[in-house]
DRENDO-1510 file (C-alpha; in Angstrom, 1 decimal, always signed):
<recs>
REC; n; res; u; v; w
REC; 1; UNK; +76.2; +85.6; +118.7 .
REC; 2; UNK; +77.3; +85.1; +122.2 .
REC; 3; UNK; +79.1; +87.8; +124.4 .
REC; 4; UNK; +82.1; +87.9; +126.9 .
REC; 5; UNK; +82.3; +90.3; +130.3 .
REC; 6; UNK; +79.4; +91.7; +129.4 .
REC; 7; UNK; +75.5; +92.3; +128.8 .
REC; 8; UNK; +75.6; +92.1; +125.0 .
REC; 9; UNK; +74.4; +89.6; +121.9 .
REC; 10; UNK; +73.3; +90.2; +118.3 .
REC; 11; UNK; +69.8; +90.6; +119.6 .
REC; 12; UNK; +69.7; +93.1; +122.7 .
REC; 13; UNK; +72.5; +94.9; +121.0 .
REC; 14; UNK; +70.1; +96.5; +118.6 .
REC; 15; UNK; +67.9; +98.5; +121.3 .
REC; 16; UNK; +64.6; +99.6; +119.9 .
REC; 17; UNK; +65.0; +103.3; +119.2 .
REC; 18; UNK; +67.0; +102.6; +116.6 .
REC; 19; UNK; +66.6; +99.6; +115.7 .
REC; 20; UNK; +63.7; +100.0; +112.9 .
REC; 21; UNK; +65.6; +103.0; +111.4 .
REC; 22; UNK; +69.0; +100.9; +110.7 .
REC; 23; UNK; +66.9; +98.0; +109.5 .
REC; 24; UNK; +65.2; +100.2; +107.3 .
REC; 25; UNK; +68.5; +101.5; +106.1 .
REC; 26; UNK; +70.2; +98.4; +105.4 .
REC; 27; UNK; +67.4; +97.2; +102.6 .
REC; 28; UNK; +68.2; +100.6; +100.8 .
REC; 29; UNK; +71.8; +100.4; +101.5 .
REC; 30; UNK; +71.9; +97.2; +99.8 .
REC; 31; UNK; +69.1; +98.2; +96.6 .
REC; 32; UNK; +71.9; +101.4; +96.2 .
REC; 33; UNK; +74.9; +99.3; +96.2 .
REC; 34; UNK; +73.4; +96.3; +94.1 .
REC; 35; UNK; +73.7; +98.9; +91.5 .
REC; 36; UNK; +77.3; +99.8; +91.7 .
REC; 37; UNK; +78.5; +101.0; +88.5 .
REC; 38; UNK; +82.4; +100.7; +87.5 .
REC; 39; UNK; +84.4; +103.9; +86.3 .
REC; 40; UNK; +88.2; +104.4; +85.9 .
REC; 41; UNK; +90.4; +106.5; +87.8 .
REC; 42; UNK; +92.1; +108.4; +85.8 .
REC; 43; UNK; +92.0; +112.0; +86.4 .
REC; 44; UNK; +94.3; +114.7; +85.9 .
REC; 45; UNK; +92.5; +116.8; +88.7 .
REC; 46; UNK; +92.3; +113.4; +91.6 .
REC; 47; UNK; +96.1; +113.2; +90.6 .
REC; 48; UNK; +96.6; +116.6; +91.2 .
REC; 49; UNK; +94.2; +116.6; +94.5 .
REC; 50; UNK; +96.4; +113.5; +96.3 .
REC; 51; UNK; +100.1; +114.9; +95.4 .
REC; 52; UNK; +100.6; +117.1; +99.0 .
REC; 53; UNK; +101.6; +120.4; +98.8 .
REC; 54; UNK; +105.5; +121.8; +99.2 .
REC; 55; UNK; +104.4; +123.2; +102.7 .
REC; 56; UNK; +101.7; +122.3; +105.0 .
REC; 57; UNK; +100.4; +123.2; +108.3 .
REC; 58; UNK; +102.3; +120.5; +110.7 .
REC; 59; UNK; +99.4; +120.3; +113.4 .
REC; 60; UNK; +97.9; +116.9; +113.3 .
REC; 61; UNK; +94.3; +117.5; +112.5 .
REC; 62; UNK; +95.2; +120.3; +110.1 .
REC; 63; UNK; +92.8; +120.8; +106.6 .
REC; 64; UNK; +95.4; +121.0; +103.9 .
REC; 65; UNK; +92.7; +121.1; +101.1 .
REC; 66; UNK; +89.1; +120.4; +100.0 .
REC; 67; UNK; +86.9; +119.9; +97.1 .
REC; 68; UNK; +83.6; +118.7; +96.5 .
REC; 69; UNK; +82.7; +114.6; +96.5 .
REC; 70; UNK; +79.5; +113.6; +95.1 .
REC; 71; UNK; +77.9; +110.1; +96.8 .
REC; 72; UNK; +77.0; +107.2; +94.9 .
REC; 73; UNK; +73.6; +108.4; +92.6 .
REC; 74; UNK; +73.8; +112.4; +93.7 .
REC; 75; UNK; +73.6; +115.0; +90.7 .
REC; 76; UNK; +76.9; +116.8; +91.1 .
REC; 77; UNK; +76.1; +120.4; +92.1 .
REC; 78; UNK; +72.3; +119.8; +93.4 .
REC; 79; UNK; +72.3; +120.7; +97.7 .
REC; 80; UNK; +70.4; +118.8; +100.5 .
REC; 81; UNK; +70.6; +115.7; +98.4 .
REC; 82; UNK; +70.5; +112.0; +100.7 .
REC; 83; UNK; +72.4; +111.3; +102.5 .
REC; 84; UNK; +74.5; +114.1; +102.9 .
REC; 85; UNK; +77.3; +116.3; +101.7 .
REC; 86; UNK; +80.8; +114.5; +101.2 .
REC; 87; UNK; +83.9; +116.6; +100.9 .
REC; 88; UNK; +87.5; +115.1; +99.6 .
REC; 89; UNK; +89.4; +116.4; +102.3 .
REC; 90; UNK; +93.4; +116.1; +102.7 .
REC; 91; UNK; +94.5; +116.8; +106.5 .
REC; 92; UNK; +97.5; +116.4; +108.6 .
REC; 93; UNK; +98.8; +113.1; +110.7 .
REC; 94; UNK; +102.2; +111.6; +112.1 .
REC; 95; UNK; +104.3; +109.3; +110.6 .
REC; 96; UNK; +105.5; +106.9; +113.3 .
REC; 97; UNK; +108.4; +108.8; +114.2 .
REC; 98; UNK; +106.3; +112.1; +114.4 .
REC; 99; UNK; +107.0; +113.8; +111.1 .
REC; 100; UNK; +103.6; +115.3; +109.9 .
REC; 101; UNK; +102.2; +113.1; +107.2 .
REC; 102; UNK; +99.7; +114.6; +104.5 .
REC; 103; UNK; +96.0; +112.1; +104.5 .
REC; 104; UNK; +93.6; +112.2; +102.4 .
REC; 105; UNK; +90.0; +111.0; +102.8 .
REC; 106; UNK; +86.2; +112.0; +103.1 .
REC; 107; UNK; +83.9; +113.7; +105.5 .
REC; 108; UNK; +80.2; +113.4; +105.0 .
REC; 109; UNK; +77.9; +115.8; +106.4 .
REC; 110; UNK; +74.4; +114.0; +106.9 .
REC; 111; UNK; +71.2; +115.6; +105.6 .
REC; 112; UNK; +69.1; +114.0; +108.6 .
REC; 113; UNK; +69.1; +116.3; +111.9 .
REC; 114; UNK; +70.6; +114.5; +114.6 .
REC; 115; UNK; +68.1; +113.9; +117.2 .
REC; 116; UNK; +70.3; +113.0; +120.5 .
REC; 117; UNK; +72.1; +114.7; +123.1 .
REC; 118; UNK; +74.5; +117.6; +122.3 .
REC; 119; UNK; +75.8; +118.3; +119.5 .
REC; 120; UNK; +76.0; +116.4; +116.1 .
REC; 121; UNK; +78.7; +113.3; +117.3 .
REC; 122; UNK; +81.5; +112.7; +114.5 .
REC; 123; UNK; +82.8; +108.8; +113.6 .
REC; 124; UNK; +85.6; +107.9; +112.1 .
REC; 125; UNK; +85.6; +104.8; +109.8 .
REC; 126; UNK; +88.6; +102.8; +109.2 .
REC; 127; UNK; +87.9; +100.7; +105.9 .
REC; 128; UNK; +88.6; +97.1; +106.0 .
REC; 129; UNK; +91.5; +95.5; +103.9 .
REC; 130; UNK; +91.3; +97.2; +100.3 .
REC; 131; UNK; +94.6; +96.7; +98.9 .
REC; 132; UNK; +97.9; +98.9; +98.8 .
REC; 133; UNK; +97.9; +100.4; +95.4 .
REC; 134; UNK; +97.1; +104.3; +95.8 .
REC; 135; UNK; +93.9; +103.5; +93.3 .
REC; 136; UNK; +92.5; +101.5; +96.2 .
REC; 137; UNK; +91.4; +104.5; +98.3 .
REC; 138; UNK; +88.2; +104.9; +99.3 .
REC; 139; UNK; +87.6; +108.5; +98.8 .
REC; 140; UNK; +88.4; +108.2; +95.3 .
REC; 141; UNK; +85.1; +106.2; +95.1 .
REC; 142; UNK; +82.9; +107.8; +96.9 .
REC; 143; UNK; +80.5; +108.3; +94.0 .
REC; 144; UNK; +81.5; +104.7; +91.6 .
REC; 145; UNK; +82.9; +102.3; +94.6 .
REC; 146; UNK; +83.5; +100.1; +91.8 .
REC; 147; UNK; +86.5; +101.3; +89.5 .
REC; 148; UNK; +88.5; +99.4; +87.4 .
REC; 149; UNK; +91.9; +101.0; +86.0 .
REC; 150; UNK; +92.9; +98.9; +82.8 .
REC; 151; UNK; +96.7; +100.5; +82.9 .
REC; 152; UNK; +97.8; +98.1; +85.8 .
REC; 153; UNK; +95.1; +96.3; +85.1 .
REC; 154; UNK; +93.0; +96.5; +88.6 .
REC; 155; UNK; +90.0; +96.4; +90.0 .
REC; 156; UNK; +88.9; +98.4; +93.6 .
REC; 157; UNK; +86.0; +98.4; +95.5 .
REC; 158; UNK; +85.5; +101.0; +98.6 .
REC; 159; UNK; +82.8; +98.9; +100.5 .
REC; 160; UNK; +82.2; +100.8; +103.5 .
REC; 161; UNK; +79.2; +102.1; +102.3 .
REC; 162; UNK; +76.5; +99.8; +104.4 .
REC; 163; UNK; +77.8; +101.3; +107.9 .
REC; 164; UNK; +78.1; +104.9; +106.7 .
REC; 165; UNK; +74.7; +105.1; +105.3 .
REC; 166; UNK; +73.5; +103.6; +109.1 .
REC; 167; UNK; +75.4; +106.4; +110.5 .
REC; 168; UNK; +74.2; +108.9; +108.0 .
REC; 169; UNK; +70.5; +108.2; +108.7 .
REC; 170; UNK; +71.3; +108.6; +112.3 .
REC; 171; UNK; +72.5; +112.3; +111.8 .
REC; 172; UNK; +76.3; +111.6; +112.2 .
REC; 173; UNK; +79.3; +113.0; +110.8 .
REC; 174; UNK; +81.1; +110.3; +109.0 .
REC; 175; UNK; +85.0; +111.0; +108.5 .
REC; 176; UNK; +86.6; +108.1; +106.3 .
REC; 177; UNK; +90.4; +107.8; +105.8 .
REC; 178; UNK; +92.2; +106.7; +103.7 .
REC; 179; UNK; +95.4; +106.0; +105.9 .
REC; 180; UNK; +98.8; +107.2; +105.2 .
REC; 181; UNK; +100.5; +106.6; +102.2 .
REC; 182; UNK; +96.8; +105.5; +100.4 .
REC; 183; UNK; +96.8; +107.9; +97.2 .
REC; 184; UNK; +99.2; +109.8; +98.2 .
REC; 185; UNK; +103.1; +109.4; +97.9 .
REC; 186; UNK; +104.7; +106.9; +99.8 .
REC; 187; UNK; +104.1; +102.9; +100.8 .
REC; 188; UNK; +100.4; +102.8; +102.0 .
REC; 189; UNK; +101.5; +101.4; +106.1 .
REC; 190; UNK; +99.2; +98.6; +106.6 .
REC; 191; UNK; +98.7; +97.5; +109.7 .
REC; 192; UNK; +101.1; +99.9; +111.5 .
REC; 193; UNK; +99.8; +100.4; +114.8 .
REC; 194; UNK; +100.4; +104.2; +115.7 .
REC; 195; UNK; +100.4; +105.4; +112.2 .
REC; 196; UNK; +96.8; +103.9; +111.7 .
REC; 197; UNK; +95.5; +104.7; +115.5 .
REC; 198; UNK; +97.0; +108.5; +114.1 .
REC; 199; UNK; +95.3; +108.7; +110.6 .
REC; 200; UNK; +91.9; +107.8; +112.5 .
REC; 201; UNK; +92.5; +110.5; +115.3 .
REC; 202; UNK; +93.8; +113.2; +113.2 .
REC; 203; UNK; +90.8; +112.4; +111.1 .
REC; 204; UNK; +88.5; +113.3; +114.1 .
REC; 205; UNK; +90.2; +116.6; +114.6 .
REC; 206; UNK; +90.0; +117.7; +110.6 .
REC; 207; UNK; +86.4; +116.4; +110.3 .
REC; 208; UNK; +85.3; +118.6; +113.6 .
REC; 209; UNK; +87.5; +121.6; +112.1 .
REC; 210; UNK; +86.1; +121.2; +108.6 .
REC; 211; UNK; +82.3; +121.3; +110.1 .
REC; 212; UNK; +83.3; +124.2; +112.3 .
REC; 213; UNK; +81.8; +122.0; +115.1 .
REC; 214; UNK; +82.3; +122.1; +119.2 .
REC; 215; UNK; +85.6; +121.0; +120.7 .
REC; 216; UNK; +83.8; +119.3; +123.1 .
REC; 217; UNK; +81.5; +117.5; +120.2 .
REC; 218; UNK; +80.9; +113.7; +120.7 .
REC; 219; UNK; +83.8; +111.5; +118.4 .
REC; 220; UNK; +83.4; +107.7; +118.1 .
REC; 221; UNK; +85.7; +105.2; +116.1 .
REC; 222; UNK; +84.5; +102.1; +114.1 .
REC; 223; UNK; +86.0; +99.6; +111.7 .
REC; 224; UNK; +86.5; +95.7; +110.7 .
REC; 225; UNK; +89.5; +93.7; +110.1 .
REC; 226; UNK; +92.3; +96.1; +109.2 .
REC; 227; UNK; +89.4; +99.0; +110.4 .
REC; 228; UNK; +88.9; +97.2; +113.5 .
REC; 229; UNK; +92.6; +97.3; +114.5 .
REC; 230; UNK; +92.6; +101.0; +113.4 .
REC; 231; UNK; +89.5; +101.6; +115.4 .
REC; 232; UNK; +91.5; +99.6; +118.1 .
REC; 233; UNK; +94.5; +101.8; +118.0 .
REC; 234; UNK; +92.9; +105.1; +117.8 .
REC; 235; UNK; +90.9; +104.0; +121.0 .
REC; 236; UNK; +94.2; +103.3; +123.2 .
REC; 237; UNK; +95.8; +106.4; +121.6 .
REC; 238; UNK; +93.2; +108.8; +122.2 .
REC; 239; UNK; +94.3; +109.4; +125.7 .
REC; 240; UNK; +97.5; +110.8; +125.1 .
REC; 241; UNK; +97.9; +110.9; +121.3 .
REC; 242; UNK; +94.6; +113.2; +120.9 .
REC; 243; UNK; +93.5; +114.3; +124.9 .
REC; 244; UNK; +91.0; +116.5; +123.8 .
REC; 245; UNK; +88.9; +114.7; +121.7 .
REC; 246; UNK; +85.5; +114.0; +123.7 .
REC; 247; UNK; +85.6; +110.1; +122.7 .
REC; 248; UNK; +82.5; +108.4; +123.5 .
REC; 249; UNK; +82.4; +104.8; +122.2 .
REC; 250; UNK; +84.7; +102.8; +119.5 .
REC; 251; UNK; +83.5; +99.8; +118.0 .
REC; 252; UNK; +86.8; +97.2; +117.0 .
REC; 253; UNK; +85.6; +94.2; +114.9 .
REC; 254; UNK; +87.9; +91.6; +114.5 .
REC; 255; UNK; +91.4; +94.0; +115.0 .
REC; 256; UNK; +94.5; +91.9; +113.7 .
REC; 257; UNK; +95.6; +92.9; +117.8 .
REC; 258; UNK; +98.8; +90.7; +117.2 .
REC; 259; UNK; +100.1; +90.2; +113.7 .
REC; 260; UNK; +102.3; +86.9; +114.2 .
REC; 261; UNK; +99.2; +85.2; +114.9 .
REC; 262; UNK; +97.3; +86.7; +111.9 .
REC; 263; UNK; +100.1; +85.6; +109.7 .
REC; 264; UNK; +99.9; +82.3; +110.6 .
REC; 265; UNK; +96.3; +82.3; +110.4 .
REC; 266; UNK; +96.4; +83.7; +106.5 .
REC; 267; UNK; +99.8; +82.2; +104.9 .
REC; 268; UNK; +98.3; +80.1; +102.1 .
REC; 269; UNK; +94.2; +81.4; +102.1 .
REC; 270; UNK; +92.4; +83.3; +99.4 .
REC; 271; UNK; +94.1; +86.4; +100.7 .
REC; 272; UNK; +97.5; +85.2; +101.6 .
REC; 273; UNK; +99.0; +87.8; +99.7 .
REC; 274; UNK; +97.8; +90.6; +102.4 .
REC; 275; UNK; +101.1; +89.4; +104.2 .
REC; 276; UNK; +103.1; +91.0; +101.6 .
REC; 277; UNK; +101.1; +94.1; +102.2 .
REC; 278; UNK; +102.1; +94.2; +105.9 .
REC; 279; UNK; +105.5; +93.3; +104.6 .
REC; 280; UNK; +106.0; +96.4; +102.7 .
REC; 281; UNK; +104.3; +98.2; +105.2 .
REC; 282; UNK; +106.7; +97.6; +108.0 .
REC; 283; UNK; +109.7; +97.4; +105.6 .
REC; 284; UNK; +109.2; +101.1; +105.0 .
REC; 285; UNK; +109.5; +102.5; +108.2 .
REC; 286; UNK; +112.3; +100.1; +110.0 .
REC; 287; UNK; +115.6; +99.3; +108.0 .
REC; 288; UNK; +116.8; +96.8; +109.8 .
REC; 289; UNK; +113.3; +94.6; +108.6 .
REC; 290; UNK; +114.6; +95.7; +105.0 .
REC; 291; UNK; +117.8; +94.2; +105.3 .
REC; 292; UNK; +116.0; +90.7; +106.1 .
REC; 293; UNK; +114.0; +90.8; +103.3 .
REC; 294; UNK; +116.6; +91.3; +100.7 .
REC; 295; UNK; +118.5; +88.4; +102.4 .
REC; 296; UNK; +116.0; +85.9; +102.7 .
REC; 297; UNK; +113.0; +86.6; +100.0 .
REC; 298; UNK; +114.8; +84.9; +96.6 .
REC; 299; UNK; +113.3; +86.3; +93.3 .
REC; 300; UNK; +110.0; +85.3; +93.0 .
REC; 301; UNK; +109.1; +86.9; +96.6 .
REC; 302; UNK; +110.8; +90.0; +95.7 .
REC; 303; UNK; +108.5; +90.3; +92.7 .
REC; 304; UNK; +106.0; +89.7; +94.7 .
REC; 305; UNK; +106.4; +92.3; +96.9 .
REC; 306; UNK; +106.3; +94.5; +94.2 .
REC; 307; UNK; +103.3; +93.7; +92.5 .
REC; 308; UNK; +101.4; +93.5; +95.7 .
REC; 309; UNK; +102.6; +97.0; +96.6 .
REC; 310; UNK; +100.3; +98.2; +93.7 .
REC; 311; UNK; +97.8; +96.1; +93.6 .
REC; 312; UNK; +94.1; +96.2; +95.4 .
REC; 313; UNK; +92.9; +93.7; +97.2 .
REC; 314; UNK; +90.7; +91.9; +94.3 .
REC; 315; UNK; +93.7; +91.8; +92.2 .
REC; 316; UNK; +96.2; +90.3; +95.3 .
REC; 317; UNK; +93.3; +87.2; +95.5 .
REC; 318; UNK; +93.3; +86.6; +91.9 .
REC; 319; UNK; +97.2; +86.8; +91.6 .
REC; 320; UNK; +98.4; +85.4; +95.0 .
REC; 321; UNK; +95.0; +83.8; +96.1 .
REC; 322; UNK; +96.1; +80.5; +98.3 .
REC; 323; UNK; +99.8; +80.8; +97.5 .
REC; 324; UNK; +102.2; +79.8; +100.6 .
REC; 325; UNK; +104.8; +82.5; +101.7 .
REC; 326; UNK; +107.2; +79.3; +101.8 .
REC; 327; UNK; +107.9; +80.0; +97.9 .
REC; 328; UNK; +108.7; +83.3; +98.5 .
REC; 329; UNK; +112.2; +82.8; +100.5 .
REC; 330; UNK; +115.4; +81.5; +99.7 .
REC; 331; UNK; +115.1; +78.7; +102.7 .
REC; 332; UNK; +111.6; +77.4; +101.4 .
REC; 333; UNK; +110.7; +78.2; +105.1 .
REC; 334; UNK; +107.1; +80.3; +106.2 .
REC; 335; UNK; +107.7; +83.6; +106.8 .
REC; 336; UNK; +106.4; +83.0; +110.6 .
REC; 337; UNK; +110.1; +80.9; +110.5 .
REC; 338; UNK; +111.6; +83.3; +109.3 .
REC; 339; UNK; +110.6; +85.8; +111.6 .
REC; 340; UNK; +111.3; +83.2; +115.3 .
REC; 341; UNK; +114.9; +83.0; +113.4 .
REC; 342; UNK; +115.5; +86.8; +113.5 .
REC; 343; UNK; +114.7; +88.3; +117.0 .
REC; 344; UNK; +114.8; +92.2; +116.0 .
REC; 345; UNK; +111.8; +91.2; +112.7 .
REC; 346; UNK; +109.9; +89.7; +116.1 .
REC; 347; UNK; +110.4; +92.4; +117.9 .
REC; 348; UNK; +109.1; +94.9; +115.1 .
REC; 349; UNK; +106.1; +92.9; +114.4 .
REC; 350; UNK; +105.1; +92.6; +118.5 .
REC; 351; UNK; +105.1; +96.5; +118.4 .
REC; 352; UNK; +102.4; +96.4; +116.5 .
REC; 353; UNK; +101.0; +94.6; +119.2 .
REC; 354; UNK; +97.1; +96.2; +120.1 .
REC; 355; UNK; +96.3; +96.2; +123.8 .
REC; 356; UNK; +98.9; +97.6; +125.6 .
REC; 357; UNK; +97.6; +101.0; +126.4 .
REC; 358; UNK; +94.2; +101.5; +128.1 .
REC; 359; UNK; +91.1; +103.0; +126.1 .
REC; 360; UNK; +89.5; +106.4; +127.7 .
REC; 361; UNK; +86.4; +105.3; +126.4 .
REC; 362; UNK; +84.0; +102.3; +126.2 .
REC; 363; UNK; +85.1; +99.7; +123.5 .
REC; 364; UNK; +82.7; +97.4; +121.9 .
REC; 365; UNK; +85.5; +94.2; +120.1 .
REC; 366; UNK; +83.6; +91.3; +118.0 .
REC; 367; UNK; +85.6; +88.2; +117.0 .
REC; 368; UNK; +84.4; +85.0; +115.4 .
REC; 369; UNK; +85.2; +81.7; +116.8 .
REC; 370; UNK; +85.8; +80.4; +113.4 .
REC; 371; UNK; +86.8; +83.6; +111.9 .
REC; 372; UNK; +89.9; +82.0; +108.7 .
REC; 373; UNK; +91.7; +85.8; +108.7 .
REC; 374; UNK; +91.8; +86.8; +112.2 .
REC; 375; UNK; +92.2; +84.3; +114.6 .
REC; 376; UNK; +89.5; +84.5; +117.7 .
REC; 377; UNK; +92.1; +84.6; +120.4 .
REC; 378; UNK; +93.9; +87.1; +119.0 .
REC; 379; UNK; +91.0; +89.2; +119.5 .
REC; 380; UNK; +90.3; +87.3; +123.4 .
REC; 381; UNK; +93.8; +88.3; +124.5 .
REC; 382; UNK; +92.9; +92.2; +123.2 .
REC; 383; UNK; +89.9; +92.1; +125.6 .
REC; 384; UNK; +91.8; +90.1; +128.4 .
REC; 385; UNK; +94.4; +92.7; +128.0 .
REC; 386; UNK; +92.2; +95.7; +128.3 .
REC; 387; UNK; +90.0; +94.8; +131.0 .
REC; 388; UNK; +93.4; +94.0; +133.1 .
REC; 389; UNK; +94.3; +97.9; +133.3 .
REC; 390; UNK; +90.6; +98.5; +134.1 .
REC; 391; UNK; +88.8; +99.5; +130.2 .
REC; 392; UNK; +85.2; +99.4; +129.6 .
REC; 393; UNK; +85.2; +96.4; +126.8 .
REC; 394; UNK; +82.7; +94.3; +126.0 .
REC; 395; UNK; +82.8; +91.3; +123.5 .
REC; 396; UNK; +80.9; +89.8; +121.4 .
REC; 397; UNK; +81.5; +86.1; +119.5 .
REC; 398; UNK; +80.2; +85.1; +116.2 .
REC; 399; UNK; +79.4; +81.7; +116.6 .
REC; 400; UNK; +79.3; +80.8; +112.6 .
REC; 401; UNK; +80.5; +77.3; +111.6 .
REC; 402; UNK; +83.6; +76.6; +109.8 .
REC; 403; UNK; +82.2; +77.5; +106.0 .
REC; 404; UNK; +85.3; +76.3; +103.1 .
REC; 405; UNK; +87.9; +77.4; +105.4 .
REC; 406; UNK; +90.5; +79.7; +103.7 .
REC; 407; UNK; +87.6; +81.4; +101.2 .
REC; 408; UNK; +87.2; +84.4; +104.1 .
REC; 409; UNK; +83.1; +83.4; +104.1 .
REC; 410; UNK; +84.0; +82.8; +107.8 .
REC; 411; UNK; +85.5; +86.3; +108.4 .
REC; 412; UNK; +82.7; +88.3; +105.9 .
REC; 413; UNK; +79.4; +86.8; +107.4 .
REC; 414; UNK; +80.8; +88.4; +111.2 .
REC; 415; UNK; +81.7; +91.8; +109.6 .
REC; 416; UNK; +77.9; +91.6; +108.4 .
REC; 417; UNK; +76.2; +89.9; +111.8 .
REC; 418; UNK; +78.3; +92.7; +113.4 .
REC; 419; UNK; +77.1; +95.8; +111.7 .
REC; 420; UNK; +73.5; +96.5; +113.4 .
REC; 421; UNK; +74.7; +95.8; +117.1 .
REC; 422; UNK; +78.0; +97.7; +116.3 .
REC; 423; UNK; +76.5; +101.1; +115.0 .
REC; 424; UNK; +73.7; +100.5; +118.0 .
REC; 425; UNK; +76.7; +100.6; +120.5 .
REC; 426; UNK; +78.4; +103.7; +119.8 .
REC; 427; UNK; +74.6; +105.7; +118.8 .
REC; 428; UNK; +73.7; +104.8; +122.5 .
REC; 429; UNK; +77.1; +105.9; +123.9 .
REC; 430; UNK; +76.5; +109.1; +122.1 .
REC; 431; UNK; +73.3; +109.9; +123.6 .
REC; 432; UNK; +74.3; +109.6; +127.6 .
</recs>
């Protein structure tokens, strides 16, 4: 791994305080998720739990409701067990158009003291790409990250696991979300820049309300791929989305910073289909993009979209897996065409554009030179873009080979090279 403006590669990233402890965490990590078991999701009480309330408290950051969330292996009821105490949690965010939105997602209290400065520091994740179908969120998995629901039929996975057990161990607060419109009502908004930058913030404020913790305690953000850009967003929104949050440190890996690119970069690989994901996503919130796609999808992409609007992401590869978004319109053009032929779809998909506010905080960004999902100058013009208004960003490149371009090996192996010197970056940021 090689690094850009900066002082950092996959070895010196990992300093040695640390370093032993997250190694050591990683071979249990992977012994506890090797034995994933699969469940269904088909509670009366989770339905119950994810359908919000009449009325809610409209403060971002606001805890709507709670209940208890057993990890993967605890006995349900038992206290103190490793490695910590996870709470389903529901809390307040903004829509796009600043209309409160009801979240849902996790907060884990670790059982291991933390040992830095000040008081215990809180880190949001944002989980990569798992699919758009409300059975896809990660804190319904928290305790069987593998569940298959036979009704649709689908499979989900929550595989953030790996990076919050190396926060865990560490003593952090881990606060997953499950973005808007994941489990609960609505279109899950994938890849919408302010309403995932305001599900990861308003995550930070109900995770530090929930624990009852310091205004002033230390918050970091952290995610891959669709995580990264959330991380991304949260980190320019902080400033004046979120002011009081004490952020420390966010680490972005791979962020989809600008969304025509990764279209291009994905139309007809193993995960194509994630298009149609942004697709719905964007379609929801702006009506002149919906008017567009009723003109120029033709029947099979308006199917399409429909399927893929329920479905997680194991399913998408399996149904849509290498497919061109060419069969999907009307013209038989890509839908990058499509979108240079109408100016105002451009428009909506360049304000999801990451990089054009400045982060209040150090920024650690990782992109792979041969990355097949987001393409490595995507991520290059987020860092150029940053260090022009004057950020603390540093980046780091995966140097991996092209491996079977299309298959994503090339945009996995990063999220995995990634991991150590990522946690390492916002752990030392914590304790200065």
């Amino acid at each position: 791994m090689t690094q850009t403006g900066g002082n950092i590669s996959l070895a010196s990233a990992c300093r040695p305080r640390g370093a032993r402890r997250l190694a050591a965490l990683v071979t249990a990590s992977v012994v506890v998720v090797t034995g994933l078991t699969m469940g269904t999701s088909t509670a009366a009480a989770a339905r119950d739990f994810y359908t919000p309330p009449t009325q809610f408290a409209t403060q971002p950051g606001s805890v709507i409701r709670t209940e208890p969330s057993p990890l993967l292996l605890q006995i349900p009821g038992l206290p103190n067990q490793w490695p910590g105490t996870a709470t389903r949690i529901m809390y307040t965010s903004r829509y796009q158009d600043g209309t409160p939105a009801a979240v849902t997602g996790t907060v884990v209290e670790p059982t291991a003291p933390w040992r830095g400065k000040g008081p215990r520091p809180t880190v949001v994740l944002g989980p990569g790409t798992v699919g758009q179908g409300d059975q896809c969120a990660g804190s319904k998995m928290m305790s069987l990250p593998l569940a298959i629901d036979p009704t649709k039929p689908s499979i989900a996975v929550n595989y953030s696991a790996l990076e919050m057990n190396l926060l865990l161990l560490n003593g952090v607060r881990v606060a997953l979300t499950d973005y808007i419109g994941m489990g609960t009502p609505g279109v899950h908004t994938y890849v919408n820049r302010l309403e995932s930058g305001h599900a990861m913030l308003d995550a930070a404020r109900a995770a530090l309300r929930l624990a009852k913790a310091p205004a002033d305690s230390p918050v970091g953000f952290s995610g891959y791929s669709q995580g990264g850009g959330a991380a991304a967003s949260a980190a320019e929104l902080a400033a004046t989305y979120a002011p009081e949050l004490n952020v420390k440190a966010t680490y972005a890996g791979a962020p989809p910073a600008d969304l025509f690119k990764v279209i291009g970069q994905i139309d007809g690989s193993a995960i194509s289909g994630a298009i149609g994901y942004a697709i719905n996503g964007l379609r929801a919130r702006y009506a002149r993009l919906e008017r567009v796609v009723g003109a120029e999808t033709n029947r099979s992409g308006r199917a399409a979209l429909g399927r893929l609007s329920q479905q997680c992401i194991g399913d998408t590869i399996l149904s849509f897996g290498f497919q061109r978004t060419s069969s999907w319109t009307r013209t038989r053009d890509s839908l990058t065409d499509v979108i240079l032929r109408h100016p105002d779809v451009r428009k909506i998909v360049e304000e999801q554009r990451i990089g054009t506010l400045r982060p209040n905080a150090p920024v650690l960004l990782e992109g792979g030179i041969n990355d097949d999902v987001i393409p490595y100058d995507g991520v290059a013009e987020l860092y150029r873009d940053w260090r022009a208004q004057g950020a603390d960003v540093t980046m780091v490149t995966n140097p991996t080979p092209p491996i079977l371009p299309g298959l994503v090996v090339n945009h996995a192996l990063p999220m995995l090279a990634t991991m150590l010197p990522g946690t390492q970056f916002i752990l030392t940021h914590f304790d200065r």
